[in-house]
N, C-alpha and C positions, 0 to 999 in steps of 0.2 A: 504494500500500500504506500509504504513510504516513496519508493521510485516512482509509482503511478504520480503522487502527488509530486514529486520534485519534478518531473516530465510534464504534464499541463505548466505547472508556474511558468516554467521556463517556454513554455509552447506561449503561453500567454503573453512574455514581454518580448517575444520575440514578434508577433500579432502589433502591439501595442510600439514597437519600436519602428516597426515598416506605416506604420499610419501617422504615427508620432514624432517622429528623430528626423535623422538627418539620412539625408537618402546618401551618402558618402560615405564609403567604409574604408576607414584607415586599414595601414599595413598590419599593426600589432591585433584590431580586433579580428582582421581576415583569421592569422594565424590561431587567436585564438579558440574559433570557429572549427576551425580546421578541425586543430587539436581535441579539440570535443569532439568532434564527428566521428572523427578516427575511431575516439575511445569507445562511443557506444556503437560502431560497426564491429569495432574487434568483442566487447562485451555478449551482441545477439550472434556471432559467430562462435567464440567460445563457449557462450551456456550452452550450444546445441553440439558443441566437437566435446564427449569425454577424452578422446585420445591427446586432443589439444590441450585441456587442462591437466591432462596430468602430465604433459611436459612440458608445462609451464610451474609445476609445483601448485597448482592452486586451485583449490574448492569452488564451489559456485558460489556461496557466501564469501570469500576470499577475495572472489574476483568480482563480484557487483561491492563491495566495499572499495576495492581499488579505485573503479572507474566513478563511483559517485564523490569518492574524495578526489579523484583528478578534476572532475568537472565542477566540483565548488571550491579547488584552488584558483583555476581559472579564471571562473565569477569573481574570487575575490580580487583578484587583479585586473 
């Protein structure tokens, strides 16, 4: 539930930033964009490969704890 809800919020100002902001997107937030995208491509790739998480070392708790910590350092920056 917690992901469902951090998924809208973010769906949400991302809605609210295209109707609202600045229609110009600097270098730094491209990459940070990016960066997030990645993580939740490799995130629905990984939950669905066991073979992949285990050689990555890491759980399916392990590995949605990663990626939602990567994407609210992000936001924080």
């Amino acid at each position: 539930m917690l992901s469902l809800a951090f998924a809208i919020t973010q769906l949400i100002v991302i809605v609210l930033s295209f109707r609202y902001g600045f229609t110009r997107i600097d270098k730094s937030e491209a990459l940070y964009f990016g960066i997030s995208m990645l993580s939740l491509i490799f995130w629905a790739i990984a939950s669905h490969s066991g073979e992949l998480l285990k050689t990555l070392h890491f759980t399916e708790r392990g590995l949605a704890i990663s990626v939602l910590t990567a994407n609210t350092l992000i936001e924080i920056m």
